[in-house]
C-alpha positions in Angstrom: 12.5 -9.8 12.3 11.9 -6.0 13.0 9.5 -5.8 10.1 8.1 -8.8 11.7 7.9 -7.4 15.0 6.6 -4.1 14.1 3.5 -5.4 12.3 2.4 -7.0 15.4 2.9 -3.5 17.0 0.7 -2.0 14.1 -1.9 -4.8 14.4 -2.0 -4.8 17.8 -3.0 -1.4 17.5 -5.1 -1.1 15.2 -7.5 -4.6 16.7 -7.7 -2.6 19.7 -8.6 0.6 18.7 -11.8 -0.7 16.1 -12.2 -3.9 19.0 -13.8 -6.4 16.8 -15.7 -8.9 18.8 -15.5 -12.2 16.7 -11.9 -14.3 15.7 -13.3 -14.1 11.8 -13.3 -9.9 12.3 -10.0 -10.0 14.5 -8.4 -12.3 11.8 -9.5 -10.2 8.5 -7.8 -6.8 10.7 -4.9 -9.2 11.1 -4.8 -9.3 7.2 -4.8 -6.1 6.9 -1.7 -5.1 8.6 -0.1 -8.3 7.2 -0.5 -6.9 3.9 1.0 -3.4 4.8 4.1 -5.3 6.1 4.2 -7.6 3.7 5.8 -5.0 1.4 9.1 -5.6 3.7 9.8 -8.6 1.5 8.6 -7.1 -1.6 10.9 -4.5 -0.9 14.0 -6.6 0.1 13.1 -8.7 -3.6 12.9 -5.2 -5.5 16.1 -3.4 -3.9 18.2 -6.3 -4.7 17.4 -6.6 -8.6 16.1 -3.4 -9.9 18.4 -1.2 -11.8 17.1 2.6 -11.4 18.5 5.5 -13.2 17.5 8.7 -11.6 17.8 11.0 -14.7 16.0 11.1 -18.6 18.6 10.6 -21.3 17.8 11.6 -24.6 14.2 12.1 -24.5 13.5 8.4 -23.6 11.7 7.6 -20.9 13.6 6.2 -17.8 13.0 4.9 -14.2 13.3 6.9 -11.3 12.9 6.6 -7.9 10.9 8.2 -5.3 11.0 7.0 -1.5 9.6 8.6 1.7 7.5 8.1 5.2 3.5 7.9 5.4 1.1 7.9 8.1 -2.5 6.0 7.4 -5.8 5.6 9.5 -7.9 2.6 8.2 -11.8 2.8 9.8 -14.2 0.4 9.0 -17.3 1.1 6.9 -20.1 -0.4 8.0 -20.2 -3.9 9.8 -17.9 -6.9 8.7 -20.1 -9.2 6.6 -19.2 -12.7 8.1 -20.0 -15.9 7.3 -18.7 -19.8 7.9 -15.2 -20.1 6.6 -14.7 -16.1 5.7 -15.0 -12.5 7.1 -15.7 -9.8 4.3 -14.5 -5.9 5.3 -14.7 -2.2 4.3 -12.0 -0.1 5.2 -11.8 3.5 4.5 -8.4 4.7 3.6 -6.9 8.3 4.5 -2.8 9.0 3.9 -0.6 11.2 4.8 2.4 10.8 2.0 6.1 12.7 3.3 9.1 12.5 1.4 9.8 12.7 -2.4 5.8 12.0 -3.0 4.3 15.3 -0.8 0.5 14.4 -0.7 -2.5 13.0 0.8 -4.7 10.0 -0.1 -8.1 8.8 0.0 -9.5 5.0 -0.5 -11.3 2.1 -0.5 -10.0 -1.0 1.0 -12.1 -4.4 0.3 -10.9 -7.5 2.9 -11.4 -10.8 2.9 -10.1 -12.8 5.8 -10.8 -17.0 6.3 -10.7 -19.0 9.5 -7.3 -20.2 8.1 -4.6 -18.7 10.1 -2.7 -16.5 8.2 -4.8 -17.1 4.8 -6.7 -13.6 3.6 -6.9 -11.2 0.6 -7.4 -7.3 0.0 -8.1 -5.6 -2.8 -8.0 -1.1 -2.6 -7.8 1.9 -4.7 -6.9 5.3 -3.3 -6.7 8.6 -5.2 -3.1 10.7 -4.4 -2.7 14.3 -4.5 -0.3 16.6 -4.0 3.6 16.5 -5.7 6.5 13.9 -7.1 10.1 15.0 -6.3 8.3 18.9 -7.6 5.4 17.5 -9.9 1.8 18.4 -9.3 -1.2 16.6 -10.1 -3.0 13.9 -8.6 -2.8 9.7 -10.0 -4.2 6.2 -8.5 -3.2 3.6 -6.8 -4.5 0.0 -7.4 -3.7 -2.5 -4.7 -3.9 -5.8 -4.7 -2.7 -8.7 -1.9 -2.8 -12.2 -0.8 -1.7 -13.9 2.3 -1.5 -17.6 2.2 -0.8 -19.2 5.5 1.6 -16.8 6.1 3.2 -16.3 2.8 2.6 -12.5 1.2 2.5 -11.1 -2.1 1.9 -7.7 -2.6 1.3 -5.7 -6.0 0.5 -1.7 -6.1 0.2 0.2 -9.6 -0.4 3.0 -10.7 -4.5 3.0 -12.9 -3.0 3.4 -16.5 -3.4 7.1 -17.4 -4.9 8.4 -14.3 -2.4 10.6 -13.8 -3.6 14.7 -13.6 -1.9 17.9 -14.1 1.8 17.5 -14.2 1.7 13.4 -14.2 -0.1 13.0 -16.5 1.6 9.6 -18.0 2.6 8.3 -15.3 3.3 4.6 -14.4 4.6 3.0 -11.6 5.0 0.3 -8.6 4.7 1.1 -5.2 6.2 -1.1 -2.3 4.8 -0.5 1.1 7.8 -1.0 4.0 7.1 -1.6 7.6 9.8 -1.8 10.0 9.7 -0.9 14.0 5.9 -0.1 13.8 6.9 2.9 11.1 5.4 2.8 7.7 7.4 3.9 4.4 7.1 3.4 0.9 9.5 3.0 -2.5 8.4 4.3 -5.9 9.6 3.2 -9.2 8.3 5.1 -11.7 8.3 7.2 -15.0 6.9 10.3 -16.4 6.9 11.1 -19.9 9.4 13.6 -20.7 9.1 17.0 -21.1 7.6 18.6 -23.4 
């Protein structure tokens, strides 16, 4: 229910601050923060049946963990593109990542959002840079989320070998958390080891 409660916060926020003029806009912003918090139940499903060992045995690779805080500003990009029964947006992306992942972000985000209440989609890729519990380099993000009427999914990657300086090989799933209008993230990942 906090999760719940704080999106509203976030959206309520975030519709006033870009005050879009037309229910089709103000429902594809609604999407938006709907898919941030949608990570709340993503999270809940990954927490309770992941297994994560936090150390490389043997040379093999193995899943660690990485979690953390992160602030983000979303601004439009141009005018919505609207039109009967859908809303299409651009969103630029700029992140602030605190935590075990110490680094900053730039994107894309792509919305679509319907006259359906509840019912929208987003697509976005955003470039990280910075350091991984002491790793430095630089890796993307793919996102990709639906909402339909009311029921999220949520799926963040890492871009197969876009990992730079010390991640190079890296692959991974993000889950975006957010609870009491605060924004945090888990990371299940691996690196190759050492060589």
């Amino acid at each position: 229910m906090d999760g719940i409660r704080g999106t509203l916060a976030v959206e309520m926020k975030i519709s006033s601050r870009i005050r879009l003029q037309s229910r089709a806009g103000a429902a594809a912003l609604s999407a938006i923060c709907a898919f941030i918090a949608l990570g709340a139940v993503t999270y809940a499903h990954t927490r309770a049946y992941r297994l994560i060992k936090s150390a490389r045995q043997d040379g093999a690779i193995v899943t660690e963990h990485a979690s953390g805080t992160f602030d983000v500003k979303l601004a439009p990009s141009g005018d919505a593109d609207k039109a009967e029964g859908s809303t299409l947006g651009t969103y630029s992306l700029d992140k602030q990542y605190h935590g075990d992942l110490e680094a900053s972000a730039k994107g894309t985000m792509l919305t679509a959002g319907t006259d359906v209440k509840g019912s929208a989609g987003y697509v976005a890729i955003e470039r990280v840079t910075g350091a991984l519990k002491g790793h430095k380099g630089s890796f993307v993000l793919q996102h990709n989320g639906t909402l339909t009427r009311g029921t999220p999914q949520q799926n963040i990657i890492v871009v197969p070998d876009s990992g730079t300086g010390e991640l190079v090989g890296l692959t991974g799933k993000l889950t975006v958390i957010i609870e009491n209008g605060n924004h945090s993230y888990e990371f299940d990942y691996s690196l190759p080891p050492a060589r």
